[in-house]
N, C-alpha and C positions, 0 to 999 in steps of 0.2 A: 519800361520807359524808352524811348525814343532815344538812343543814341549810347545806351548802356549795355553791356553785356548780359545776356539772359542767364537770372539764377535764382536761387528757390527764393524765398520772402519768407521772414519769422515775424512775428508782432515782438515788437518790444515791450520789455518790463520794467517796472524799476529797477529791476534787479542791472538792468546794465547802467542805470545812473553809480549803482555804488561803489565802482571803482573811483568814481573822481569824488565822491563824496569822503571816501577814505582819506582821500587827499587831503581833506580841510576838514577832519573830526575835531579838532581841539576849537575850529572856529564857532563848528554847528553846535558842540555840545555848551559853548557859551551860549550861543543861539537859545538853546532850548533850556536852559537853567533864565535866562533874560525872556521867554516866554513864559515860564512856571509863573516867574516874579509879576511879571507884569497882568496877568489873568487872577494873582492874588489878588493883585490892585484891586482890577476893574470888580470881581465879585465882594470886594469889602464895599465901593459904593453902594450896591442896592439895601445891604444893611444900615450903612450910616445914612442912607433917605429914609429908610424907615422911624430910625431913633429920632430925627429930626421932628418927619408928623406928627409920631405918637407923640415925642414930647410936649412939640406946639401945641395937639390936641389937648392934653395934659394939662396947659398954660405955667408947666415950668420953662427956666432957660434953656435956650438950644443954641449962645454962642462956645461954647466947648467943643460941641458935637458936630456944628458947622465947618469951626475949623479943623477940625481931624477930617471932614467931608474933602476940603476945600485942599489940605494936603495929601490925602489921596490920588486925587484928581490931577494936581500937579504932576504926583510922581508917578504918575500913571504913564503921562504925555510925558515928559522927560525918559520914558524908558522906551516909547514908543518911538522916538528920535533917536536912540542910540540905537533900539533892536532893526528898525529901518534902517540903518547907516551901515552897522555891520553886517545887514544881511546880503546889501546891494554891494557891500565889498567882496562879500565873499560869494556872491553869484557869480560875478565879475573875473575873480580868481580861479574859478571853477572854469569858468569858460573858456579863459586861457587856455588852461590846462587841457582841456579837451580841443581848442585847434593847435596848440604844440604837438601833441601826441600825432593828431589828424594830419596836419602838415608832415611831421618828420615821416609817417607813413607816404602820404603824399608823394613824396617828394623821391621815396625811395622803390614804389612799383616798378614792377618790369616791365620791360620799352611795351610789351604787349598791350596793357592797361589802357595806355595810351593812346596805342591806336584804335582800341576800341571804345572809348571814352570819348566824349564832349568835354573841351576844358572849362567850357561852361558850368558843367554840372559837376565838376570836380570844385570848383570857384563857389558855390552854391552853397556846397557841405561847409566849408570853412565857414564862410557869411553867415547866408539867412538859417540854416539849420542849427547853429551853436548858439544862435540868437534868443532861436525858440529854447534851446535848452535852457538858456538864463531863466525864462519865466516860466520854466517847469517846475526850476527847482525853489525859485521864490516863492510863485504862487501855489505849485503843484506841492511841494513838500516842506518849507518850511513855514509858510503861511497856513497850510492847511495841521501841521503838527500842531501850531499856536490853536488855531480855532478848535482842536478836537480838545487841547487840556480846559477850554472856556468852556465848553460845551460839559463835560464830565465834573467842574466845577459847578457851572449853574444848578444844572441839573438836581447833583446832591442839594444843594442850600434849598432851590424849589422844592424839593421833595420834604425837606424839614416845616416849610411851611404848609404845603398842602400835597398829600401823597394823589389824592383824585385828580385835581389838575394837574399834575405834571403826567398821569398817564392818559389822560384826556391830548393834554398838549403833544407829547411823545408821538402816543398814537398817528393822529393826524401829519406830525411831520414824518414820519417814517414812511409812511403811505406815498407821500409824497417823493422822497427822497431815492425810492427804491422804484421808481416810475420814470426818476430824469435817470436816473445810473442804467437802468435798460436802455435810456435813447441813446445815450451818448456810448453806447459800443461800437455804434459806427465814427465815431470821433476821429480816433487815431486813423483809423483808414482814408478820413477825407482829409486829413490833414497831408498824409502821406502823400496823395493824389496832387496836392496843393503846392508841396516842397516841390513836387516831378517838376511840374509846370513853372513854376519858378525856376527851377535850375533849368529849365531848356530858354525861359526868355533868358536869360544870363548868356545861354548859349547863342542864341540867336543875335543878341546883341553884340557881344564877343567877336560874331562870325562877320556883322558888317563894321565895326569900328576897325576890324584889321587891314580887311578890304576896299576902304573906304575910298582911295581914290581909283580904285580902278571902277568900284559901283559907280561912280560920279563921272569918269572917265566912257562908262558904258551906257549912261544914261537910266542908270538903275535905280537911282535916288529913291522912287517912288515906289517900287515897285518890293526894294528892301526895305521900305519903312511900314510898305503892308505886309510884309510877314513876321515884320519886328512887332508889331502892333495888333494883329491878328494871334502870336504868343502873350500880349501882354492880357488881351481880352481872353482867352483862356485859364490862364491867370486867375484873372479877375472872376470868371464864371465858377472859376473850382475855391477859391477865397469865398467867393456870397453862397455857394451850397455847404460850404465848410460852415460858415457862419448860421445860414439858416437850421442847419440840423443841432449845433450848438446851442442858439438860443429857442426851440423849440423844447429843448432838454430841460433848460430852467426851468418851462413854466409849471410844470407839475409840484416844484418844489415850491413856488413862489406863490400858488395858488392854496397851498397847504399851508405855507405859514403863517398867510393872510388868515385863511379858515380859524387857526391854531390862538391867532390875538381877539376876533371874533368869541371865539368861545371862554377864553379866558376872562374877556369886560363882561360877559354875560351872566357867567357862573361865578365869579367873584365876585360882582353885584349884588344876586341874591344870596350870597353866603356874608357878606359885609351887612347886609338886612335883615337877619338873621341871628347876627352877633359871631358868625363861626368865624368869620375873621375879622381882624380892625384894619380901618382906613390903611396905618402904615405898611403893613403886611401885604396887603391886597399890591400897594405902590412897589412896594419892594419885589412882589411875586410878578408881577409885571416887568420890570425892569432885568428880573432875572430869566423871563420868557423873552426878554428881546437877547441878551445874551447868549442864550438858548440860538433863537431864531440869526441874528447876525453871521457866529459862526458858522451852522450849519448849509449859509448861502454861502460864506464863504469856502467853505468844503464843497460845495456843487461845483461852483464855481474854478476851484482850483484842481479838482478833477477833470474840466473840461480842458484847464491851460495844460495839465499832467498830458492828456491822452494826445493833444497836440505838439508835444514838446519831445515825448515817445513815439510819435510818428517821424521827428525830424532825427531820435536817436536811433531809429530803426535804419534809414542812410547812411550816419556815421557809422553804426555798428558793421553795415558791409564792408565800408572800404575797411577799416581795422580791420575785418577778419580775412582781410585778401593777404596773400603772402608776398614779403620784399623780396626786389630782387634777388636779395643774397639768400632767401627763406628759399625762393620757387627754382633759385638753379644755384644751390650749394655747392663748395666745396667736393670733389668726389675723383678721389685718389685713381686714375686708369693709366693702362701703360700707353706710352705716348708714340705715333706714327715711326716708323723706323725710318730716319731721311741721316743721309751727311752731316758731320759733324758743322761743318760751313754754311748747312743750313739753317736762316733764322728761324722759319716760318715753314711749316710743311701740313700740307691740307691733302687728305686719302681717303676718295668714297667720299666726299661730304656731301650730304641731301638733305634738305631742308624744305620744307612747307608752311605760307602764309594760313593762320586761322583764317580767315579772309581775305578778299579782295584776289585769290589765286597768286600765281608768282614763286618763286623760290628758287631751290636748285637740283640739279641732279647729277649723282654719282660725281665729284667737281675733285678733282688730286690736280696738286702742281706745288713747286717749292720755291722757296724765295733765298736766293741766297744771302746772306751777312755780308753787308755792303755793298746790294744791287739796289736798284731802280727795277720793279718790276712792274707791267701799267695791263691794266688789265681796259679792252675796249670791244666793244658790240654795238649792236640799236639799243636803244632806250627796253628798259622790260629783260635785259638778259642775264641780271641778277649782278654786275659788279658790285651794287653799293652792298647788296645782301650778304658777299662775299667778303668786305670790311664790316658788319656789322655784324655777322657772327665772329670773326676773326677780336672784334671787340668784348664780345659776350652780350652784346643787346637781344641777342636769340642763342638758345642752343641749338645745334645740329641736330638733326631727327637720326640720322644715318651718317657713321664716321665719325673721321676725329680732325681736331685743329690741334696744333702742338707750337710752340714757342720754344726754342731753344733747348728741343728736348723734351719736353713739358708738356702734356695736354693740357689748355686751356682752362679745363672744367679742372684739373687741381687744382688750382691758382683761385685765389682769391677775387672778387672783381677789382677792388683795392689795386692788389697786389699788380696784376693783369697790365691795368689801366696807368700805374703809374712806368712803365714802360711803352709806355703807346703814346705818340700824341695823332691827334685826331680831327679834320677839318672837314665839318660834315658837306655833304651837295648844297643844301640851303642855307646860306650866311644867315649866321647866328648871331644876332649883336643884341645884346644887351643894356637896358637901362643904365646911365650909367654916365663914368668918366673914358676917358680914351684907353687911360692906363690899367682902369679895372676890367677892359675887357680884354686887351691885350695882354694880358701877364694875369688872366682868368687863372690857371694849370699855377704858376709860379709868383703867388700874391707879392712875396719878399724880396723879389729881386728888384737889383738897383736901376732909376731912369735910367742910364747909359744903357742898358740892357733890354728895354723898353725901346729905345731909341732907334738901337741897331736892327731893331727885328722890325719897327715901321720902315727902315731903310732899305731892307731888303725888298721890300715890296712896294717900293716907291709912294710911301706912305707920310714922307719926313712932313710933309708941307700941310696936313690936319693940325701938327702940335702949332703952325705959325699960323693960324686961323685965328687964332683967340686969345688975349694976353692970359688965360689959364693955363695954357699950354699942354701937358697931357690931362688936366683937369678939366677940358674941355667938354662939354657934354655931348654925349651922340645921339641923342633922342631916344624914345621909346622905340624898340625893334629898330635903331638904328636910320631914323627921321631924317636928321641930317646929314645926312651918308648918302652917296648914289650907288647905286647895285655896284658898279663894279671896286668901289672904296670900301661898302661892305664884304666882298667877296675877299679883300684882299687883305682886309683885318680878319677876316678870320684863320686864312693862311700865317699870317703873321703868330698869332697865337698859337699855330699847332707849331711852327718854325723856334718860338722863343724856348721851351720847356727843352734840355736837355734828354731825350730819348733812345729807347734803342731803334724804336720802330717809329716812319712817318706813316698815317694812312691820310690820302687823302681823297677826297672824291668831287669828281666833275672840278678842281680848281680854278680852270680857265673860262669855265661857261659865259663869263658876264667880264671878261678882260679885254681888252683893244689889244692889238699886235705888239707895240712897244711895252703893256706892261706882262701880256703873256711871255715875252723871252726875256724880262728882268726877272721872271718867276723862274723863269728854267736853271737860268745863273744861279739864282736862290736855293733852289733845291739841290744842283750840284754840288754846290758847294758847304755840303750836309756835315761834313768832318766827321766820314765815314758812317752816317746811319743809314740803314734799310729804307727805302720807301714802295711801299705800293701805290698806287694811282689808278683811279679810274677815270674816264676821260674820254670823250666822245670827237675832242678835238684829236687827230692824230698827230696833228705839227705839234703839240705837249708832247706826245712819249715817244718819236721818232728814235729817238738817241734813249731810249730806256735798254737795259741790257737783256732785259726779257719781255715780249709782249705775250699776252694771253687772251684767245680770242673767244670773246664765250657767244654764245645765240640759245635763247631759250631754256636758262639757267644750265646750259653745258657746256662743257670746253671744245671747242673744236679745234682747235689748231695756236701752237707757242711757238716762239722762234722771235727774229730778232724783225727788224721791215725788210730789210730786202729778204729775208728768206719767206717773211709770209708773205711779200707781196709775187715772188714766186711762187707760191703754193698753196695757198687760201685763198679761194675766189672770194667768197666774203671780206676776207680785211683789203683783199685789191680791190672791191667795186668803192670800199670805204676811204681808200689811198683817193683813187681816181675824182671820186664825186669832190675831195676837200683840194684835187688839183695836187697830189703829192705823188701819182705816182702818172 
């Protein structure tokens, strides 16, 4: 599929439903004792029609017999209402359980995943594929358990009546049945094909609602609503072949159990004419062949929802079998860079390569001292943010080590890691939300005054006086009502509030005006002694940083402070020059 990482494909089994089935045995095995009961029911009615006939035939009373008919039938539907209610509860909880599970995986992939994923299709698995699973498990296994005990009941009682017809009947449906269960092995496959396409319109659609005023802005309106819609029609084309092959599957079964009632009126006619059986028998052997015939569509049937419901758990079962974060780059005890005890942060030999897209680093050592400002700056493409992001753990190092205060990285927990770091990525992150839940994201507990201070610092105070909510205020989806540079400067804000040892932060100034890029510089100096790194394309931000590092083409070429690289690195001079600083 289209926007997924390529990897093998297994068919799925039931066998992977039964973990979550585990989960609710005490409901299902009520389930299936409320199935037993209720197929008691329904097989004691073609008896009590029979006693009925005969008796009427008889010309004794048949009000006794009626009403034991008539309470049956009752408790039949009254269990048929509760085994419904409990069944749709506990699909229901089942589901959950499986996008809890889905989710916390979700949620917890390695940054890699990510980039190679559609959030569309990650969106997809949660929705429409746990969807299907509901009516796998309704139709595909617990509806289909019911109809198999109806079926092994009818059965036996038909065969007490007449052992010829029921192998007469059997016959014909079996023929039948083992005619649609060959069609339908294509099932699961097109179904699979179905979910694809659905998780990429999800994508597609995903991809212009984010975008949406700059399509409108570019005059693309049209142009993204034919590729949004051109997914939805693929869609739809792999939904009516899913469908067609499905109900093509039926007919074999439904043409046999037509056959099956056919031959039953036939030869129970001549055996009622005959004497070998009486009117009520004949009723009742009838009534017990629809029993018969009912369940066993509904097992066709629920086989086809199964092998579709299997094709959506065949998605889930990928992402759960990818490994978390903390799974794919563990814990792993190494001895750590040999740097100065005053150094916070020390990077030796570090090399690193994108699966994709090209980019990375090579051979990359430099130290950050405890209580510096160190800003790292190049063209666009020269790996600073890669160089915060491995320093994060979103990537491990291919070649070298990253060390923290002594520590390689990769000992440290990400936990652990992380809660020493605060971190404001290139692209403003803002969140669904109120002001104060995105700003005290890192520190949920702390007090407004402390909320306050940290919008203060970035000249941020005048959001809370927008709205008598005050930081309750809402910021819209992806930060709506925010302008680029108000979201840029809330997300600084949040890496500035968390108490840290280390700041990282990347591109901060891209999207600031003058007057609030040197309220940011105030801001940051005035760190009460923590580390920062910086990357930054502006060089008026790191001017005054105590170390610069100049990287081109994920290499370092030249550190030092501005006037000493603007003496000695032609590159960070042409970069001085062009922004009029030097």
């Amino acid at each position: 599929m289209a926007g997924t990482p390529t990897q093998e494909r297994h068919r799925a089994g039931v066998v992977h439903l039964a973990p979550y089935v585990r989960e609710h045995r005490g409901a299902f095995t009520v389930l299936i004792a409320l199935s037993l009961l209720a197929s008691a029911t329904a097989l004691v009615q073609p008896w009590a029609v029979t006693q009925v006939v005969d008796t009427g035939v008889a010309g004794r009373p048949v009000t006794g017999v009626v009403l034991v008919l008539v309470a049956v039938s009752v408790g039949d539907l009254v269990l048929a209402a509760v085994q419904q209610y409990l069944l749709q509860r506990t699909a229901h909880g089942l589901v959950l359980g499986v996008r809890e599970r889905l989710l916390h995986k979700i949620l917890r992939l390695p940054v890699r995943e990510y980039d190679q994923r559609t959030m569309g299709d990650l969106v997809s698995r949660v929705g429409a594929d746990t969807t299907a699973i509901h009516w796998a498990v309704t139709a595909g296994l617990v509806e289909a358990a019911a109809a198999g005990f109806m079926v092994v009941g009818a059965v036996v009682l038909a065969f007490l009546i007449d052992p010829l017809l029921v192998a007469l009947t059997l016959g014909l449906m079996l023929t039948g049945i083992v005619g649609a269960f060959l069609l339908m092995r294509t099932v699961q496959d097109l179904a699979r094909v179905e979910q694809d396409e659905f998780a990429q319109l999800t994508a597609a659609t995903l991809r212009s609602l984010t975008a949406i005023r700059t399509i409108r802005a570019c005059g693309a309106t049209d142009r993204e609503t034919d590729v949004v819609t051109g997914r939805a029609r693929m869609t739809y084309a792999a939904g009516i072949h899913t469908a067609k092959v499905a109900a093509a599957s039926l007919q074999p079964a439904s043409a046999a159990f037509k056959a099956a009632n056919i031959v039953v009126l036939c030869v129970g006619a001549f055996k009622v004419a005959d004497g070998q059986l009486t009117l009520g028998q004949l009723v009742s052997f009838i009534l017990y062949v629809n029993l018969i015939i009912g369940p066993f569509q509904v097992l066709v049937s629920s086989w086809s929802r199964l092998q579709q419901g299997l094709g959506a758990m065949q998605r889930i079962a990928e992402v759960e079998a990818l490994p978390t974060e903390a799974q794919a780059s563990p814990v792993v005890p190494s001895p750590a860079p040999r740097a100065e005890d005053e150094v916070l942060v020390a990077l030796r030999g570090v090399s690193f390569e994108y699966t994709r897209g090209g980019g990375g680093l090579r051979d990359v050592s430099f130290d950050v001292r405890r209580g510096s400002t160190v800003a790292l700056v190049g063209p666009s493409g020269a790996g600073k943010s890669t160089v915060l992001a491995l320093i994060e753990r979103f990537y491990e190092p291919g070649v070298g080590a990253i060390a923290l205060e002594g520590t390689d990285v990769r000992a440290l927990s990400h936990d652990e890691l992380r809660s020493r770091i605060a971190y404001a990525e290139q692209d403003p992150a803002v969140l669904e939300g109120t002001l104060r839940s995105n700003v005290a994201l890192a520190a949920p507990d702390v007090h407004d005054d402390v909320v306050r201070e940290a919008l203060a610092g970035v000249n941020l105070s005048g959001l809370e006086e927008r709205s008598d909510d005050g930081l309750d205020v809402q910021v819209g989806e992806r930060g709506t009502r925010l302008s680029g540079g108000e979201k840029q400067r809330l997300t600084i804000a949040r890496a500035l509030l968390p108490v840290r040892d280390l700041l990282l932060l990347d591109e901060p100034t891209a999207q600031l005006d003058p007057a609030n890029e040197d309220q940011l510089r105030d801001a940051i100096r005035a760190r009460d002694g923590r580390t920062v790194v910086v990357a930054a394309h502006r060089l008026s931000t790191v001017m005054d940083a105590d170390q610069i590092v100049v990287m081109q083409d994920g290499a370092v070429v030249a550190t030092g402070n501005h006037d000493e690289l603007v003496a000695s690195c032609p590159l960070y001079l042409s970069m001085a020059q062009a922004q009029r600083l030097a």
